[in-house]
N, C-alpha and C positions, 0 to 999 in steps of 0.2 A: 583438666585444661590448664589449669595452674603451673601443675608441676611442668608441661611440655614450656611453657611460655618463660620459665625459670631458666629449663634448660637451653630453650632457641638463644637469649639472653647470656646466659653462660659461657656458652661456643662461640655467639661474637667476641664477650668481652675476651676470651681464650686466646681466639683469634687475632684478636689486635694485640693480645697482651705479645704472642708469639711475633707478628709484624715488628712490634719494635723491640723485642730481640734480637732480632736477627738483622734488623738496619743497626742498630746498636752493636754489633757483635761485629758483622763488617766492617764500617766506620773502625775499631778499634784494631782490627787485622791489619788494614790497611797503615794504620800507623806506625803498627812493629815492626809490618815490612819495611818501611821509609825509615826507622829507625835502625834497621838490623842495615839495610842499603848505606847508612852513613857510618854505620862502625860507631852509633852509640847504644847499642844495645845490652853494654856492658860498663860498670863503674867503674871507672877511670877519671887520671887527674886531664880537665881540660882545659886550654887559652881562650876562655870567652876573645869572639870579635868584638871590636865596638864599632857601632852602628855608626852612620857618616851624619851627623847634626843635617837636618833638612838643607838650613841656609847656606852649609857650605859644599852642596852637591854640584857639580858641572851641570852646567844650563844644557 
């Protein structure tokens, strides 16, 4: 009875360990895609933007 209770135990933890693989593993697809989409998917020299100070945004 043991051992089955080990293994029921096992297959969950398997189980979720696999779930968040695989949200993990999309999540990270998704961002090569959006990466390869902007043409930084590759190292090159680039002109950081600089961001607009809050305070002087257009109302």
């Amino acid at each position: 009875m043991q051992e089955f209770i080990a293994t029921v135990e096992g297959e969950a933890a398997r189980s979720e360990m696999r779930r968040m693989f695989h949200q993990t593993l999309s999540a990270w697809a998704m961002d090569v895609l959006e990466l390869k989409r902007r043409e930084l998917d590759r190292p090159g020299v680039r002109i950081a933007e600089q961001p607009a100070a809050p305070w002087k945004q257009a109302a």
